[in-house]
N, C-alpha and C positions, 0 to 999 in steps of 0.2 A: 282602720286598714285603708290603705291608700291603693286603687286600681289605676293600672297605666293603662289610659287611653291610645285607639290610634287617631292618628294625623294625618287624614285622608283627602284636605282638602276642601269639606262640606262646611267646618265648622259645628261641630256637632259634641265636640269632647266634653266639654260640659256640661251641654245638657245632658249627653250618654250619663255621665256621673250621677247627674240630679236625679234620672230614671233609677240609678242601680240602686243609688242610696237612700233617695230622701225620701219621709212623709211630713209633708209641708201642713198639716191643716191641726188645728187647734181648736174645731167644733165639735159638736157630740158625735159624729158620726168616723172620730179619730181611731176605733178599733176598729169598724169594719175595715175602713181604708190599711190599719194596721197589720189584718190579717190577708189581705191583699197584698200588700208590700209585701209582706215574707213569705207569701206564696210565690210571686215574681224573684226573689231575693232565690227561693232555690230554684227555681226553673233557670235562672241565669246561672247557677252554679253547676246544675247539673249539665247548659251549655258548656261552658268553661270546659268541666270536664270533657265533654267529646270534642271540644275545639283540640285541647291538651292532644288526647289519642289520637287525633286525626294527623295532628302535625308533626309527630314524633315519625310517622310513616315518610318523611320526603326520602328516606334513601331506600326504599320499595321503588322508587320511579314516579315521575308528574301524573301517569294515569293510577296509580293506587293513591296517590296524595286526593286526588279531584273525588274518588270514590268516595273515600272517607269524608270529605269536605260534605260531599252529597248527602251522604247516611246521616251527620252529624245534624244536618241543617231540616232533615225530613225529621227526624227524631223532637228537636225542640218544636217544630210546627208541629207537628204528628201532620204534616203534608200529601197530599194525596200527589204531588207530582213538585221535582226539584230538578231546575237545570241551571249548570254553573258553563261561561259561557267567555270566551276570550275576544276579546275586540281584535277587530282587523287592523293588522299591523303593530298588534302588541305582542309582547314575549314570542318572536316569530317563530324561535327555532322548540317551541313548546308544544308536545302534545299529547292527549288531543285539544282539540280547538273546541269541543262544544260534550259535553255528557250529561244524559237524562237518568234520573232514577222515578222510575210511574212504575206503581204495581209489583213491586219489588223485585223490578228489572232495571240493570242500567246497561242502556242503548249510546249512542251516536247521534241517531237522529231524532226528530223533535216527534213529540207523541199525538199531536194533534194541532188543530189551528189557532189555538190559544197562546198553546207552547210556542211555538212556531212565531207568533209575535212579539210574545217578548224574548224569545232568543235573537229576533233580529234586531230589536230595541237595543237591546245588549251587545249586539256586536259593533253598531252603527261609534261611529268617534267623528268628533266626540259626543261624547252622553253627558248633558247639562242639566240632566233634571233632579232632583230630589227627590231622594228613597222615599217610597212611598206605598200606602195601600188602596188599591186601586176600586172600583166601583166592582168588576167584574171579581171582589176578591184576594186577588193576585198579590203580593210583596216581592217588591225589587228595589234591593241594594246595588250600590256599584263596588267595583275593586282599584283599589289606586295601585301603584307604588313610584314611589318617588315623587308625588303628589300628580303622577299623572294616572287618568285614567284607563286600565287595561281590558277590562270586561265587569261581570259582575256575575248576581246570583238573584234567581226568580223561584218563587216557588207560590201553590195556592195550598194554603191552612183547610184543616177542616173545620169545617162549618162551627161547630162549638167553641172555636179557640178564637179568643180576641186578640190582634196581634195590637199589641201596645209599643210607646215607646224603647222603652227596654228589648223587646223582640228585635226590634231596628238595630239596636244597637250591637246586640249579641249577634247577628246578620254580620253587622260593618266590622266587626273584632273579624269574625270567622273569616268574611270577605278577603280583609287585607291583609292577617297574617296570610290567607290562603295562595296572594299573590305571591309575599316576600317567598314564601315557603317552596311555592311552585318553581320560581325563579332560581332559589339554592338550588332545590332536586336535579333542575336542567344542568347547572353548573357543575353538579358533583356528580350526574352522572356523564358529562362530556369532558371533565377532568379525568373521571373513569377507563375513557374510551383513550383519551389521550394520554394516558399513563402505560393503555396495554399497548397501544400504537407506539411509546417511547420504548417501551422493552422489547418489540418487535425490531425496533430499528437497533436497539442498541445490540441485539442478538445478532440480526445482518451485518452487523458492523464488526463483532466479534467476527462471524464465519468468513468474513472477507477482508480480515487482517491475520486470521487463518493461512488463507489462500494465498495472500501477500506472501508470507513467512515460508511458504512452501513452494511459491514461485521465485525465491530469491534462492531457497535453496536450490530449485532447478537450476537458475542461473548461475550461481556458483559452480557447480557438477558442470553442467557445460562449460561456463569457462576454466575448469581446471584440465578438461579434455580437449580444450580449446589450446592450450596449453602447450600440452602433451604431444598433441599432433605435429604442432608447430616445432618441436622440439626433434620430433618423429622426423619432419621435413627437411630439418638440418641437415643431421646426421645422412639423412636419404641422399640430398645434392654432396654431400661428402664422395659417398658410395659412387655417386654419378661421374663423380670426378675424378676418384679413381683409377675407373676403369675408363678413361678417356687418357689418363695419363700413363695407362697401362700401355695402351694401344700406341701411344706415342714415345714413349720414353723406352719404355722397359723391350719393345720389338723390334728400336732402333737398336738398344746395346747387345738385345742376340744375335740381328742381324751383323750388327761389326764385327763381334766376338767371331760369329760363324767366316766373316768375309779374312779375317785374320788368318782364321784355323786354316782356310780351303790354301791361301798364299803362304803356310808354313808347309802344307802337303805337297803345293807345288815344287817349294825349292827343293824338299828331301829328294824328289823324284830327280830333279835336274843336279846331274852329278856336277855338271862344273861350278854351277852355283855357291858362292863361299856361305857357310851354315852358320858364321859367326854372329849373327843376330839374330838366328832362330830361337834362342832359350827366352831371350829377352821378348820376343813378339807372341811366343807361346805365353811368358808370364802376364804379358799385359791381356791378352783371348781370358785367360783365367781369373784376372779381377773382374774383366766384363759380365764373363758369365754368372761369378760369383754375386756383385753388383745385382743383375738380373733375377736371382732367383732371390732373395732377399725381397725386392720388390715384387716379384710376385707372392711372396709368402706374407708380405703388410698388405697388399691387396684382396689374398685369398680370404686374411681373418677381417679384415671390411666387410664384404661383399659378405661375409658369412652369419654377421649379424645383420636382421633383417629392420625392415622398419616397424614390426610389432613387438618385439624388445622393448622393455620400460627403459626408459631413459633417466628419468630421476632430475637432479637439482642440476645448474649450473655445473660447478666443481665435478659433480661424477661425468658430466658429458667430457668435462676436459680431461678428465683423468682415462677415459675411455680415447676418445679422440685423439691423445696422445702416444697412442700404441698403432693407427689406424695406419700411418704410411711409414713408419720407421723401420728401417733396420735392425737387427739384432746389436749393435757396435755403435748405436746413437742411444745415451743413456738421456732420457727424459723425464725430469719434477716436475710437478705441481706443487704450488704454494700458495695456500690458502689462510690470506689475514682476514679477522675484521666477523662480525657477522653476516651471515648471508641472510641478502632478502631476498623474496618476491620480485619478480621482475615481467615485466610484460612479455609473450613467446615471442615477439618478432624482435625483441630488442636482445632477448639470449638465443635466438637464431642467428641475427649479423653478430654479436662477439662469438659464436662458435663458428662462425665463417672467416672470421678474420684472422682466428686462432690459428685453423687447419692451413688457411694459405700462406701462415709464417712459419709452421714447420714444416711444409710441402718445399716451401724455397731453403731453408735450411738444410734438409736432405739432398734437396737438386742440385742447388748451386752452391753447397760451401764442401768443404771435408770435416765438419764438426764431428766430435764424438760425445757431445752433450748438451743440455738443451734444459732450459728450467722456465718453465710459464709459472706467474705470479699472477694471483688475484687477489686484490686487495679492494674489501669493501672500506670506504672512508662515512661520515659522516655527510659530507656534500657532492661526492663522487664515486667512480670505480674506479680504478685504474687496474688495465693487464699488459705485462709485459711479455714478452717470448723471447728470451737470450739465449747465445750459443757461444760455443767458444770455435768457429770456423775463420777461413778467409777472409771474409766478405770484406767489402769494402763499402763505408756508409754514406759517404761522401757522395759516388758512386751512383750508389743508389735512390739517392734523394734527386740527384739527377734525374734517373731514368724515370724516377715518380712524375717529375716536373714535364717530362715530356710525354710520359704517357698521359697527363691531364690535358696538353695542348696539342697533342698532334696524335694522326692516327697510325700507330707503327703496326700493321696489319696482324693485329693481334698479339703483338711483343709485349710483355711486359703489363696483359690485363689485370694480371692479379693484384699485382701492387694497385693499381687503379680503382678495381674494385672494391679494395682494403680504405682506402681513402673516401671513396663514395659512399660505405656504410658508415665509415666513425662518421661523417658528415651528416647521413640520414638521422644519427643519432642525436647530433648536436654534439657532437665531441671532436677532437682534435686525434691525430697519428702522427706519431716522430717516430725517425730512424735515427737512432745515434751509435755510438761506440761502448758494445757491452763489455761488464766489468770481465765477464770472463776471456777476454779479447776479440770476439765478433759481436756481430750486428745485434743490438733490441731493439723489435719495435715496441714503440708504446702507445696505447690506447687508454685516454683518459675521458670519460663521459660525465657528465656532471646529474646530480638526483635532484630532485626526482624526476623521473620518465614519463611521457607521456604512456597515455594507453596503450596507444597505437602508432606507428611508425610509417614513413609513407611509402610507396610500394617499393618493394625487394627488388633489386637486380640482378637480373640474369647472373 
């Protein structure tokens, strides 16, 4: 049977062996010595076995390891007092540093001034002396690992027991598996510690990829009410517009209408007066008026949806928008190619600005009686058009555009201006040409993708 020594350093493997195994002598006194040997032969077994027990213990923790190391090492001496003892600056993060087992107690501190010195013997590094037994008694081994020395183990036998070779030996087994072993316990219980600390973080990590998930949903929800508002906002400066074109438009044609009536009343009155134009200036008071209440009846239905109204996509603002200043006698489409995206709220605020100001000029300045807006989603653009079949003149018009960008015609002619200055915000282009149905398209071409955000809105 072949025993694996340790390699501590001392040089000793060897001889350890020669102790466990040999009876060397060949005189007549060959059995006593024989019955000797295998008295020794089991007391080293029966070590072995509480070395075994002892070291099975390292995942109890480094101070149940050291206990049992203790118990293990008092049992083969039958010791009246055992202390195991780590050197300064070895196995740092290892504890405890020093434990006694006297009187079948184990303490911390040293039992007396015996103890007390070879505890400090054993702590001191390095320790270059040779296990040994000492005058006063005492046996101390050291502890290696890695062939460096890290503490050791002291202990005083009772009086009856002769610590022999073999005892030493069975010591420096205990000793040094006692360090490797120590050394795992620490590792496997700060791998321990580091495993629940890894499931703590990876738990934080979960609940705050959680919180991600549920802040981005906030942010979605706000920016679709972000949206919304902006969208809200349109339609709102529509309403604003309205009623500013009420005030201007629609109070001038009562007043003519009314300035008409009063100079038809006058002539009936005045008998010389020739009456032959009166049918004629009553007829034109009667489109005025007519004119007038029209307009305020696409005012009345504006002004009457509010800005808390859902407003919905694109398309339905336009299809809504398209009823907001018109006439009963101006027929208006919508035509929707292409699929609809997503689009940023300030970028479908200025196309529904742009929209409203080409059939507001439509109804004002042509005699149309029909009107078709195109939206057409492209794969690298939008394109919207607003054709009519009125008067207009496009020529004309690109004119007046050309001069309201360069000069200030005290307020003449903002709208087209302003028409030009959003497709611009947008990065897009506006043409005025000659629509198929014989008046004016404008056209509004924007190319995709959009930024986020658009730079600020004009007045």
């Amino acid at each position: 049977m072949t025993i694996a020594g340790p390699t501590g350093g001392y040089g000793r493997s060897e001889a350890d062996l020669d102790a466990l195994t040999g009876v060397r002598s060949g005189k007549r006194s060959f059995y006593p010595e024989y019955l000797r040997s295998a008295e020794r032969l089991e007391n080293a077994v029966r070590a072995l076995d509480s070395i075994s027990r002892a070291l099975v213990r390292t995942t109890e923790g480094p101070r149940a390891l050291i206990e049992a190391i203790l118990i293990a090492a008092s049992e083969h001496l039958q010791a009246e007092w055992v202390v195991v003892v780590l050197a300064d600056g070895a196995l740092k993060a290892a504890q405890p540093r020093q434990l006694l087992l006297s009187g079948g107690e184990i303490t911390e501190e040293s039992g007396g001034p015996v103890t007390a010195v070879h505890a400090e013997v054993l702590r001191a590094r390095p320790w270059e002396a040779e296990d040994y037994t000492g005058a006063d008694g005492v046996v101390r081994v050291g502890m290696t690992l890695d062939g460096e020395y890290v503490g050791g183990i002291a202990g005083l036998p009772a009086r009856h027991v002769l610590v022999s070779d073999t005892d030493l030996a069975i010591l420096r087994v205990l000793a040094n598996h006692a360090a490797v072993a120590m050394h795992n316990s620490y590792l496997l219980h700060s791998t321990t510690k580091l495993r629940g600390r890894t499931e703590q973080l990876s738990e934080a990590a979960a609940q705050k990829d959680r919180d991600l998930a549920a802040r981005e949903a906030e942010l979605a929800e706000t920016h679709r009410r972000l949206i919304e508002a902006m969208q809200a906002q349109a339609l709102d400066y529509e309403r604003h517009r309205i009623a500013r074109e009420l005030h201007d438009s629609v109070a001038q044609d009562v007043l003519s209408a009314g300035m008409t009536i009063e100079l038809c009343r006058a002539q009936l009155l005045d008998d010389e007066t020739d009456t032959s134009g009166l049918l004629e200036r009553l007829t034109a008071a009667k489109g005025l008026t007519r004119k007038a209440v029209e307009r305020l009846r696409a005012a009345i239905y504006a002004l009457h949806h509010g800005p808390d109204e859902c407003v919905g996509s694109l398309p339905d603002m336009l299809e809504r928008l398209s009823t907001v200043h018109l006439p009963s006698d101006v027929k208006v489409r919508v035509v929707v190619r292409g699929a609809p995206i997503s689009l940023p709220g300030e970028a479908e605020h200025a196309i529904l600005r742009i929209t409203g100001e080409a059939l507001f000029n439509t109804v004002a300045h042509t005699n149309a009686t029909q009107a078709v807006v195109r939206l057409n989603y492209r794969q690298n653009k939008i394109a919207l058009s607003v054709s009519d079949d009125g008067n207009g003149d496009p020529v004309n018009l690109r004119r007046m555009l050309r001069l309201a960008e360069t000069t200030d015609l005290a307020g003449a002619h903002r709208g087209l201006a302003n028409m030009l200055a959003r497709a611009q915000d947008l990065g897009g282009t506006l043409m005025i040409r000659r629509s198929p149905l014989g008046g004016i398209t404008v056209l509004l071409e924007v190319p995709l993708p959009l930024p986020e955000s658009s730079p600020d809105e004009r007045a």
